[in-house]
C-alpha positions, -999 to 999 in steps of 0.1 A, spaced: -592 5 -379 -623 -16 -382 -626 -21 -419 -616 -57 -416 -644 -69 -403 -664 -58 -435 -650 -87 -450 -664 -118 -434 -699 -111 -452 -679 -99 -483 -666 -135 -488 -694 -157 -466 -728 -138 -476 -717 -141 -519 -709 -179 -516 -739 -185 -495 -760 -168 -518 -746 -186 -547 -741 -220 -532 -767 -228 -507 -793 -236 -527 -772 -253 -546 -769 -293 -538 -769 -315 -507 -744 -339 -496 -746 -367 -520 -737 -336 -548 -777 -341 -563 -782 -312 -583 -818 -294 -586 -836 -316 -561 -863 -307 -537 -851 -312 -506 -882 -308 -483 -884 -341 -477 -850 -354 -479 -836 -366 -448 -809 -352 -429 -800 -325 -407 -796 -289 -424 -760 -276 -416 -775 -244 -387 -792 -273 -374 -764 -293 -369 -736 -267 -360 -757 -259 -331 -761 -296 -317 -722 -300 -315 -728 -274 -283 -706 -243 -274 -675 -251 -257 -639 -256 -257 -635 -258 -293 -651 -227 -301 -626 -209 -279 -597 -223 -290 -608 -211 -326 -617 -176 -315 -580 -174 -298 -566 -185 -327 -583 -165 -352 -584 -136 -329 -545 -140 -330 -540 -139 -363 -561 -110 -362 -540 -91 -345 -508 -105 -367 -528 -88 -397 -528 -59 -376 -494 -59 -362 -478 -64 -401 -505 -29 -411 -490 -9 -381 -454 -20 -372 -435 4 -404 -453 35 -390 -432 27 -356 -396 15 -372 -402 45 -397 -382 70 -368 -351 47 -364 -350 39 -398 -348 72 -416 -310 68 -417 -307 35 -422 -322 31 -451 -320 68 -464 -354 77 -468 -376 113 -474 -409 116 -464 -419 109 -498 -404 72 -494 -421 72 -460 -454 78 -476 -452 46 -501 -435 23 -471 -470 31 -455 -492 24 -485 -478 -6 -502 -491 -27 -476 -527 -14 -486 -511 -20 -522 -509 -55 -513 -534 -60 -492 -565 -50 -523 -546 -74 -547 -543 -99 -521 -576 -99 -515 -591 -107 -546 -561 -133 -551 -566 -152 -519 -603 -147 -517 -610 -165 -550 -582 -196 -538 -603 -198 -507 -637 -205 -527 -619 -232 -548 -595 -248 -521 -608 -247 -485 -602 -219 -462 -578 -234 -439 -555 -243 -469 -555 -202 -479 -552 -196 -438 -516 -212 -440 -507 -198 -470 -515 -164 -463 -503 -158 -431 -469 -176 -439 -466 -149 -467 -473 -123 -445 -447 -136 -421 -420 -142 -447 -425 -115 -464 -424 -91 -429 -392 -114 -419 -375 -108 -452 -382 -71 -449 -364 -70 -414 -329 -80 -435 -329 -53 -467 -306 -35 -464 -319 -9 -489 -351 6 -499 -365 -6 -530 -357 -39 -514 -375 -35 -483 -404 -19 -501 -412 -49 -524 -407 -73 -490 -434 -49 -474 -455 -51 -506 -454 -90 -504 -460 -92 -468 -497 -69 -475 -504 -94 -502 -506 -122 -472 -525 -99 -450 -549 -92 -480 -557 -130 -483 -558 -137 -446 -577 -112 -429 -612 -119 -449 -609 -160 -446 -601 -154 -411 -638 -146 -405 -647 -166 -432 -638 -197 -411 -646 -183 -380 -678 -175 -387 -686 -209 -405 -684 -229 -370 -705 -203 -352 -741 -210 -347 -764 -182 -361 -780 -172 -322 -739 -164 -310 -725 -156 -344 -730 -114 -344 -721 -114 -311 -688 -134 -317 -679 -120 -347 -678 -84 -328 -655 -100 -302 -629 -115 -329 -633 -75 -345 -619 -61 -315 -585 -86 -319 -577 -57 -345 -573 -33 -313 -548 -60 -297 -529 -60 -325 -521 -22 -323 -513 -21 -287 -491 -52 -293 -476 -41 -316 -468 -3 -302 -458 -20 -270 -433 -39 -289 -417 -12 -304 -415 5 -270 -395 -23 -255 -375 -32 -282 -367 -3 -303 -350 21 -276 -327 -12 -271 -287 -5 -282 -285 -46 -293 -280 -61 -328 -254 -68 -353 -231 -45 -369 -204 -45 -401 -197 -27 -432 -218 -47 -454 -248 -56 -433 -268 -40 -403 -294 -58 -378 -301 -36 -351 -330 -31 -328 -354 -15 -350 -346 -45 -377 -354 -71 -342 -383 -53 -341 -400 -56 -373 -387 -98 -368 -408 -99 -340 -437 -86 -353 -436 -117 -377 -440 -141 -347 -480 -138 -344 -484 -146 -381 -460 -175 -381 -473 -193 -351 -510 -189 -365 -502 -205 -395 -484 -235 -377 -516 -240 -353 -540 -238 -383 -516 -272 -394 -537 -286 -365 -569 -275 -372 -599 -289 -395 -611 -273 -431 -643 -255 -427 -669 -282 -423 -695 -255 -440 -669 -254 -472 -665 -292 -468 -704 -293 -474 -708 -270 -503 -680 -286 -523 -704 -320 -520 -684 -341 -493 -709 -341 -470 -686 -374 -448 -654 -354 -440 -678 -322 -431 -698 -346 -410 -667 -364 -389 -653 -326 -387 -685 -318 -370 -679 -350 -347 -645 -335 -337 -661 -304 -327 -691 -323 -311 -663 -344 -287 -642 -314 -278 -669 -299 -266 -687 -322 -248 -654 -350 -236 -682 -360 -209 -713 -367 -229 -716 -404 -232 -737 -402 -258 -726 -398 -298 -732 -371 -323 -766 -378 -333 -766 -365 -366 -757 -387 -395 -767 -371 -430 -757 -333 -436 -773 -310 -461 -767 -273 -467 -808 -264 -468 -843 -275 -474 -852 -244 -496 -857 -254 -527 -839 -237 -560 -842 -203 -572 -835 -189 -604 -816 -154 -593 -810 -123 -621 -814 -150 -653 -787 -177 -636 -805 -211 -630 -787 -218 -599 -792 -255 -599 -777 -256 -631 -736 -248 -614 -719 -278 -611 -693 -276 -590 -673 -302 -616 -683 -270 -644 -656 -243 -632 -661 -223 -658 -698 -221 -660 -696 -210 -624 -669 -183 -628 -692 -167 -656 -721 -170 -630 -705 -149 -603 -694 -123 -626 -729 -121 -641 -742 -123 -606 -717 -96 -591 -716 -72 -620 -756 -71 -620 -758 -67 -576 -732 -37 -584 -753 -17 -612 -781 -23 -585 -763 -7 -558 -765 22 -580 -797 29 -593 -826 38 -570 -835 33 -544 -801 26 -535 -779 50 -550 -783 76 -527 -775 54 -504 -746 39 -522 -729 72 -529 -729 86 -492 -716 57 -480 -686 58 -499 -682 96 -496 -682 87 -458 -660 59 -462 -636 73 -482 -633 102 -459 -627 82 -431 -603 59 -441 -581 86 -461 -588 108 -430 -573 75 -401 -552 60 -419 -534 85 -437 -528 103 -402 -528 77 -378 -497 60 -395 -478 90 -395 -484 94 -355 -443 80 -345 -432 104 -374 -447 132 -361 -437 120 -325 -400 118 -335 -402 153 -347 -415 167 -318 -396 152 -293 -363 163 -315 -372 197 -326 -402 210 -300 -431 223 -304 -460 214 -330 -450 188 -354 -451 219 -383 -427 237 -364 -409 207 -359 -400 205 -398 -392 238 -398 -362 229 -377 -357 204 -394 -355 216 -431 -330 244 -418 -305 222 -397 -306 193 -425 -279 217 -444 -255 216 -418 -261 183 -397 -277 152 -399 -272 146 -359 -306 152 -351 -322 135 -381 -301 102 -375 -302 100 -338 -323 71 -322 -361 82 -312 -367 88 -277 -388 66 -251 -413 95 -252 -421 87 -287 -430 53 -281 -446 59 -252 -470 84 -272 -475 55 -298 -484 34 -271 -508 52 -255 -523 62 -288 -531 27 -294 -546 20 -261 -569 50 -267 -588 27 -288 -602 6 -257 -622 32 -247 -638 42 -281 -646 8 -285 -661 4 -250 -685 34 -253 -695 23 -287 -704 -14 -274 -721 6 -244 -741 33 -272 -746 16 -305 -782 5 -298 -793 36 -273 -777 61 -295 -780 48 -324 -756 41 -354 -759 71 -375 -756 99 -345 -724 81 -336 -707 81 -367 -716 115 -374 -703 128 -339 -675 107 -343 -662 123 -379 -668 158 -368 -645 151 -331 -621 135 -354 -625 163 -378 -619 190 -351 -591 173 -336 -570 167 -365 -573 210 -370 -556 217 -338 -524 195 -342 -504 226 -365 -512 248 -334 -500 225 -305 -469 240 -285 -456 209 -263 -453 170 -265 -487 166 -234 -506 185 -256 -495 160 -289 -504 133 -270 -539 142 -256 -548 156 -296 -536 124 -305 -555 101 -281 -588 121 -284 -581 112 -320 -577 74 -317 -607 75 -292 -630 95 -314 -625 78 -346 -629 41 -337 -662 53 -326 -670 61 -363 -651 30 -376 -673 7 -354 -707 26 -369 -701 24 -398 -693 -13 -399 -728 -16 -385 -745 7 -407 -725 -12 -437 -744 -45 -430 -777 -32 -424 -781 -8 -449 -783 -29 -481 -809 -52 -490 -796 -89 -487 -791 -98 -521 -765 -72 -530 -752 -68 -493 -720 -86 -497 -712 -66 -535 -717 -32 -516 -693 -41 -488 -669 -51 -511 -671 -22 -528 -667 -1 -497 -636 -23 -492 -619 -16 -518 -627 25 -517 -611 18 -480 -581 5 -493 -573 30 -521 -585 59 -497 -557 47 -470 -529 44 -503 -539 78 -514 -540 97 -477 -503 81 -469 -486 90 -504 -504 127 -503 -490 133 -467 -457 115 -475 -456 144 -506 -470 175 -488 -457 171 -452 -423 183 -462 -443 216 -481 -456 224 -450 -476 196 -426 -503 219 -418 -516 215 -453 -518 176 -455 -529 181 -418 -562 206 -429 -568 183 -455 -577 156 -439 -594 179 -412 -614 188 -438 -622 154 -454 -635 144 -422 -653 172 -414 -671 167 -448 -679 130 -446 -696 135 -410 -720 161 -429 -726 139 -453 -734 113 -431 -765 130 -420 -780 121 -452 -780 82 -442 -808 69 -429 -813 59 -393 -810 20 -390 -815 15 -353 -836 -13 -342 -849 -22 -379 -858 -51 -392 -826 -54 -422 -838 -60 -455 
């Protein structure tokens, strides 16, 4: 669930690193700046106060947040009314769920470098309008292969978004507020999921739409529509708002990121009769260093190419570090543990309506369930193509909500517990509760397994975001959480093509597996070591 927030410091903590040391904001390159004059940009950020404008931006980016999560989550609840529609086995179920994490991996990479070049407001709108084109194209295909490329598309805008959205949130935040405030935009993600299962349990159940011979638009089609809305909007408001004044400064125009900074300064302080009192920004008074054989002072900005070699010399040297010691040990649990996870939630957790649907129709335990299925699918199709009950989205919705309380405990227990007793806990409950779905005999039991579930697992999710930034040293931080992104992302393609294959075998199997997977990464998560209240490196 939480994996998105491993990307502000994927995209922020690399440019910084590369850039910051870089030039001030005339453009001078290898100067000394200790005696320049001027007001370093952490300086500065923090005299324009803490107001107005910094909640409007954390609504905004907190809602398109959640749009990035409504687009992940809104097929797994359309999948039940759509099984007809669209003719689809559980094998087509299974790539409908991953080839928005298709998307999403090659959008990031895609986006993220457009953002480094262009300004992260520009990637911002075009992102998210991709995301909602794409979703709103989807919602008219009328066949599969169609509506799977539109669903591919659509995770190529959430790809791009979701990292520059912290990116540019966390650029306007002073350094004393900015962990705190990039935790609260994190839990937008959790909005998104209850938005969007509450959607589908007022709108799907509903007997509107269009009908004909050559073209269908009915409720669950309204549905998916609607789900566009949060992405669409963001990207108009983001018409309104200013580029990055921290990407402003880096690219040398050091004015425009200065009257950006006197916008911010007036909106938050429309009393003060007094004006911004800073009038010359630069990035830092460090002077230069020379990092892994690149003489940083030496990357123009007006030198593209010289600079693209850079960061590949600089990224491919930060990832052979991650695995030699002392960090490969290190390096390897954590993306045991993160692969576990994320095959482990994702590849269940958007196959929760499914399995809903099934045991609504059909009774007890979802496996049982596709028993009855697979023997009346000879004879009638009644019960496959018949609309999903309220119950199922009432599960769905309450599944989501089950979040709140994961995340509350782990605010409440991350720093008296401690990261790596929480994530370990949480893998194993997760682990444990995934093993008694097969052998669940009513739809109250479903839903409390599944709940416990949701609860358990953000726990781990929220951990191991924590332990992901304090675990590595600085200067190969941001390479090792992107790494542990991607691993996410091809973990989460992987668990929903396996169970889309195996469920129809028998959905105990997929089901064990992943009970297993978990099981196995919690163990191994013991190895890590213990984090709380040390100094990061």
């Amino acid at each position: 669930m939480a994996d998105h927030v491993q990307y502000y410091n994927n995209d922020v903590e690399q440019r910084e690193s590369l850039l910051e040391h870089i030039h001030d904001d005339n453009g001078d390159y290898g100067r000394d700046n200790s005696e320049a004059e001027g007001t370093t940009y952490e300086d500065a950020i923090k005299q324009t106060g803490y107001g107005k404008f910094h909640i409007f931006v954390l609504i905004l980016c907190g809602w398109a947040v959640s749009s990035d999560a409504i687009e992940v989550l809104s097929v797994s609840f359309m999948l039940p009314s759509a099984t007809c529609e669209l003719s689809l086995s559980s094998s087509d179920k299974g790539w409908l769920n991953a080839v928005i994490f298709i998307g999403m991996l090659i959008g990031g990479y895609v986006w993220g470098s457009l953002a480094d070049h262009y300004g992260r407001r520009a990637v911002l709108l075009g992102s998210l309008t991709v995301n909602g084109l794409g979703g709103l194209g989807s919602s008219c295909a009328q066949i599969f292969w169609l509506f799977l490329l539109l669903r591919f598309i659509s995770g190529i805008g959430v790809g791009g978004s979701m990292p520059v959205i912290f990116s540019y949130f966390t650029e306007f935040q002073p350094k004393e507020k900015r962990g705190m405030m990039i935790s609260v935009l994190a839990t937008f993600w959790m909005c998104g999921n209850i938005i969007a299962a509450g959607l589908a349990w007022i709108i799907i159940p509903l007997n509107i739409g269009y009908k004909s011979p050559d073209f269908d638009y009915d409720s669950w089609r309204i549905f998916v529509a609607v789900c566009t809305i949060p992405s669409l909007t963001s990207a108009a408001i983001f018409v309104l708002m200013p580029e990055s004044p921290k990407f402003l400064l880096t690219k040398g125009h050091g004015l425009e990121a200065l009257a950006v900074m006197k916008k911010v300064y007036k909106t938050n302080n429309p009393d003060s009769r007094e004006d911004f009192k800073v009038k010359k920004l630069i990035l830092t008074r460090d002077k230069y260093e020379k990092r892994d054989g690149i003489d940083l002072l030496k990357i123009d900005t007006r030198n593209s190419w010289y600079k693209i070699k850079s960061s590949i010399k600089l990224l491919l040297h930060s990832t052979v570090e991650l695995f030699q010691p002392p960090l490969k040990r290190g390096t390897i649990v954590m993306l045991i543990v993160n692969f576990s996870l994320s095959y482990g939630y994702y590849g269940l957790w958007m196959w929760f309506p499914e399995l809903f649907s099934r045991v609504e129709k059909y009774g007890g335990s979802p496996c049982e369930s596709m028993s009855a299925k697979n023997q009346t699918a000879g004879n009638s199709t009644s019960g496959v193509c018949s609309k999903p009950e309220d119950w199922v989205f009432f599960e769905g919705f309450m599944t989501a909500l089950s979040n709140l309380p994961g995340n509350l405990l782990t605010i409440f227990l991350m720093d008296r517990v401690g990261r790596k007793p929480l994530l370990v806990l949480s893998m194993l409950a997760s682990g444990v509760s995934v093993f008694f779905i097969p052998f669940i005999h009513d739809k109250i039991q479903n839903l409390l397994i599944s709940c416990l579930f949701g609860a358990v697992s953000t726990v781990g999710w929220n951990a191991i975001d924590v332990l992901s930034a304090e675990l590595f040293p600085t200067n190969v931080r941001s390479t090792a959480i992107g790494v542990i992104s991607g691993i996410n992302r091809v973990a989460a393609i992987l668990g929903n093509i396996t169970f889309g294959e195996l469920v129809d075998v028998h959905c105990a199997i997929p089901m064990l597996m992943v009970a297993a997977l978990l099981t196995f990464g919690g163990l191994c998560s013991i190895k890590l070591p213990n984090t709380t209240r040390k100094d990061i490196h």
